[in-house]
C-alpha positions in Angstrom: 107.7 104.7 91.8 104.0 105.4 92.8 103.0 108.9 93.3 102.0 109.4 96.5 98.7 110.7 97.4 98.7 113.6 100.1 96.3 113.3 102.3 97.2 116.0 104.2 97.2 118.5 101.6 93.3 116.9 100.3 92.5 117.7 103.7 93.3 121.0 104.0 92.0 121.8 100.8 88.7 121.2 102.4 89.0 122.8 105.0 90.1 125.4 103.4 86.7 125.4 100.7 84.8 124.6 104.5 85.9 128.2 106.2 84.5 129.8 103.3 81.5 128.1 103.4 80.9 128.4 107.0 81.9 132.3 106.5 79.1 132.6 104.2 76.7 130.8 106.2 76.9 132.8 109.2 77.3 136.3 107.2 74.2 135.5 105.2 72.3 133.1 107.1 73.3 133.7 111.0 74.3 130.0 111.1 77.3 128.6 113.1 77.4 124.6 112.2 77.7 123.0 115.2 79.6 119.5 116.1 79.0 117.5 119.2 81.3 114.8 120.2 80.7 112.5 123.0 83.8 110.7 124.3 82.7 108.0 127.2 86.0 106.8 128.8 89.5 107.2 129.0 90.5 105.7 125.7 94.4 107.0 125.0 93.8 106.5 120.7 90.0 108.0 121.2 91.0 110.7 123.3 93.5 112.1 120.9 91.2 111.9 118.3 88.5 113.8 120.2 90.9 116.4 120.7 91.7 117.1 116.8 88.3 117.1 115.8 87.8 119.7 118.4 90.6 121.7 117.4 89.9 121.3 113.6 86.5 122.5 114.0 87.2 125.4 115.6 89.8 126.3 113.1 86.9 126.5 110.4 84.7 128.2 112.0 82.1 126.1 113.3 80.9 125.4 116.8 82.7 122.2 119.2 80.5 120.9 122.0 82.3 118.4 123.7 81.0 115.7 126.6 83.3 113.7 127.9 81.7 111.0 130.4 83.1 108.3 132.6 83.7 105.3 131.4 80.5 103.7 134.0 78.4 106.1 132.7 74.9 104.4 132.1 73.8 103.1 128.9 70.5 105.5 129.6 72.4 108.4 130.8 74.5 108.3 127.5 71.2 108.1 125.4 69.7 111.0 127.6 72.6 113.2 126.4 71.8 111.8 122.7 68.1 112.9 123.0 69.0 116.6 124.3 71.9 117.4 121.5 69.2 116.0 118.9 66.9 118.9 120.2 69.8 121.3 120.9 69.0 124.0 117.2 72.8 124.3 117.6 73.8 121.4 116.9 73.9 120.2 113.5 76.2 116.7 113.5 76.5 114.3 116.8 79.5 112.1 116.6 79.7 109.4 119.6 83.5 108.1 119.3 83.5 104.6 119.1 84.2 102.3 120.5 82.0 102.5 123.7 82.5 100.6 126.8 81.2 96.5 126.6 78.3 97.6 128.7 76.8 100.1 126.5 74.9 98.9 123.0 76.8 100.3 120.4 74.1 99.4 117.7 71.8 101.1 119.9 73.6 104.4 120.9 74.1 104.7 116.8 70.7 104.7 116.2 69.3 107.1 118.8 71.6 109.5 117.1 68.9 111.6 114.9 69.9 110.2 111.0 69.7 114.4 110.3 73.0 114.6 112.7 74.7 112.0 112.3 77.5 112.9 110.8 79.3 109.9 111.2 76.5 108.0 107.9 76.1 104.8 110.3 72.3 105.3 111.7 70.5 102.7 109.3 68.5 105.3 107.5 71.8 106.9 106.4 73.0 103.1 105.6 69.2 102.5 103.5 70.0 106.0 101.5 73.6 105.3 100.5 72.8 101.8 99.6 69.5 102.6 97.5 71.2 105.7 95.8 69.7 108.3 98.4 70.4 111.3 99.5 72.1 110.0 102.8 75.1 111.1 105.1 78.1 109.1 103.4 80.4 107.9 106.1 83.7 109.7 106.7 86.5 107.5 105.9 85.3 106.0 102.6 84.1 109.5 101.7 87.4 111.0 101.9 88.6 107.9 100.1 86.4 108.7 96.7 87.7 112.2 97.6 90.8 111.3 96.7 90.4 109.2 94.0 88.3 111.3 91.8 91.0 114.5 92.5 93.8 111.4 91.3 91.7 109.7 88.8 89.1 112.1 87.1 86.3 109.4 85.8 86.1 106.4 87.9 84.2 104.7 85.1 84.8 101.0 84.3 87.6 100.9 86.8 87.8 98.0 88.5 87.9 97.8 92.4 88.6 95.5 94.9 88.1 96.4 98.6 90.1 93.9 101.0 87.8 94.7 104.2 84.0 94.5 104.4 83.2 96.0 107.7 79.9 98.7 107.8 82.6 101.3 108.3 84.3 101.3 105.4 84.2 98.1 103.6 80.1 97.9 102.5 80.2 101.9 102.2 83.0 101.7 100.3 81.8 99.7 97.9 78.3 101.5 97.3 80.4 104.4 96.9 81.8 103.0 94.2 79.2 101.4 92.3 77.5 105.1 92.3 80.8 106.2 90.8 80.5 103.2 87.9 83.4 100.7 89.0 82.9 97.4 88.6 83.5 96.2 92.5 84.9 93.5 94.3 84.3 92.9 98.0 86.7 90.7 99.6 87.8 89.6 103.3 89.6 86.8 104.9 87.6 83.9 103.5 88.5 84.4 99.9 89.9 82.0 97.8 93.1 83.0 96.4 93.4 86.6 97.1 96.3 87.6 96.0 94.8 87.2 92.0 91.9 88.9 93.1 94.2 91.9 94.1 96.1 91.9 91.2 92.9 92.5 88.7 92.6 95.6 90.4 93.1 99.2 88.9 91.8 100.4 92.3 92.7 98.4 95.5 91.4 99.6 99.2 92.6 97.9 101.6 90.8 97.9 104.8 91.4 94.9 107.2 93.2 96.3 110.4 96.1 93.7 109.8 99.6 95.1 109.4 101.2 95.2 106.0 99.0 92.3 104.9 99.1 93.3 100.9 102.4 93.2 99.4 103.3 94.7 96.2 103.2 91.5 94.6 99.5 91.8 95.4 99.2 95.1 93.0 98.7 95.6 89.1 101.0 97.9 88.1 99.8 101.0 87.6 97.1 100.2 90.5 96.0 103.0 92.8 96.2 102.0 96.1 94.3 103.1 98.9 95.6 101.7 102.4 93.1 102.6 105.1 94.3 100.5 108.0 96.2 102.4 110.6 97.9 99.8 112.9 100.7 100.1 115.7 103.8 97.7 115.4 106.9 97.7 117.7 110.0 97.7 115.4 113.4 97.6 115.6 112.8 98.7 119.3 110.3 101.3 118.0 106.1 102.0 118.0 105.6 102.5 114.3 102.4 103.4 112.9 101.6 100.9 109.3 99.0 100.7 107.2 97.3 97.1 106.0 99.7 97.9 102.6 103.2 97.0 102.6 104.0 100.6 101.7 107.6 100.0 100.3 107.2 97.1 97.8 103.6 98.4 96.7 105.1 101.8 95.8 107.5 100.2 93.5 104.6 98.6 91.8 101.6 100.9 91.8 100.3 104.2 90.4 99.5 105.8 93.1 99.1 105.1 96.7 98.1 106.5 100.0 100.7 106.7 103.2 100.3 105.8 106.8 100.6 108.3 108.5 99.3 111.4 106.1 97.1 109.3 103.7 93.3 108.8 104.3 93.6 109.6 108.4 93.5 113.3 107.4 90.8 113.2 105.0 88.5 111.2 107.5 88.1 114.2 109.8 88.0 116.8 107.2 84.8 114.8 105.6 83.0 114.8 109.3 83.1 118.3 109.3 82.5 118.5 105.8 79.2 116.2 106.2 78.1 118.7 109.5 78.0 121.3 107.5 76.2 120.2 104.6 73.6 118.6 107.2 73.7 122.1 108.9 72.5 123.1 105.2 70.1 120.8 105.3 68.1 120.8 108.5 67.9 124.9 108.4 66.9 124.7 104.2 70.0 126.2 102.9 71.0 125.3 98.9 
């Protein structure tokens, strides 16, 4: 049986290494990282994440500005709110929660963040850096993935990976991530030819396709670690259930180590956004 990788506990690890570091900061430096989220709408899933990030930065120490808009708000009043937290000193990470309403250009909204706040790694500079080996903002999710694996695994070195999932969030990231680390990687998706062999060369699989259960342990080398990143909700046996993209039960039988849905990488992905705003509070004010 696979040992099960607690993403829970990772997170509060670093929160726990983020309190002191925030501590320090405002005892030696007189800075208070600052996080602004900007919810536009009345999205149930989006709402309740707004509300943990809040609460989580709070708890170590830093400052929570949040703006919640309408869900008509203009495409130019949302980007006026961008252009005053970029010159607001106390804020050091901007976070607009996606997604936004079809009228508003996501791409766009992304990019007026300033790349030295956004915390979330998807402004295109931040993309350029992590992709060219620079010193970028690493997004949040397949951050607290390589978290995870390098507490797990040590040495990533010659592993081999294969990421089901090649979206800009986590997919391409993922990947570069990787490759830095010196895996041999793998990106694959719902065009390729015979998947399930693909998997199963693996000695890391993330799977990161927002389709429930769709890799079953048969998929897995044994002795795989497994990192399931989807988060999807199913109606079961007259119940909501919340799945990952891994068939959790016949995977464990079969791999290493794997994450769980709930408590695996959902935990870690807010932990790493308030990791990155205060290293890029760090930054912008100088700070080693």
């Amino acid at each position: 049986m696979a040992t099960v990788i607690d993403g829970k506990a990772s997170a509060q690890a670093l929160r726990n290494t983020l309190a002191e570091t925030v501590t320090a900061l405002k005892n030696d430096h007189g800075l208070t990282p600052g996080l602004a989220v900007v919810l536009v709408g009345e999205d149930p899933a989006s709402q309740v994440y707004v509300r943990n990030k809040a609460k989580q930065t709070v708890e170590v120490g830093m400052e929570s500005f949040e703006h919640r808009l309408a869900a008509d708000t203009s495409e130019a009043d949302l980007l006026a709110l961008i252009d005053s937290l970029n010159a607001d000193d106390r804020v050091h990470g901007i976070l607009v929660q996606l997604p936004l309403p079809a009228h508003i250009n996501e791409s766009k909204v992304i990019n007026a963040v300033s790349h030295d706040k956004d915390v979330d790694g998807f402004h295109l500079i931040n993309v350029g850096r992590l992709n060219t080996d620079g010193d970028g903002v690493v997004p949040c999710t397949p951050l607290g993935c390589l978290m995870m694996l390098k507490s797990h695994l040590g040495d990533l070195t010659g592993m081999t990976a294969v990421i089901v999932g090649r979206s800009n969030i986590v997919g391409k990231p993922m990947a570069a991530l990787l490759l830095q680390a010196n895996c041999t990687v793998t990106i694959a998706h719902s065009r390729t030819k015979d998947l399930e062999a693909l998997c199963r060369t693996a000695d890391i699989l993330v799977a990161a396709v927002g389709r429930p259960r769709m890799v079953p342990g048969s998929w897995v080398k044994p002795g795989a670690t497994v990192i399931d990143v989807g988060i999807n909700r199913i109606e079961e046996d007259g119940k909501n259930r919340l799945v990952g993209d891994v068939d959790y039960d016949s995977a464990a039988a079969v791999a290493g180590a794997i994450t769980p849905v709930p408590g695996g990488v959902g935990p870690m992905t807010i932990a790493c956004l308030l990791h990155n705003t205060v290293q890029q509070a760090k930054r912008i004010k100088g700070i080693e």
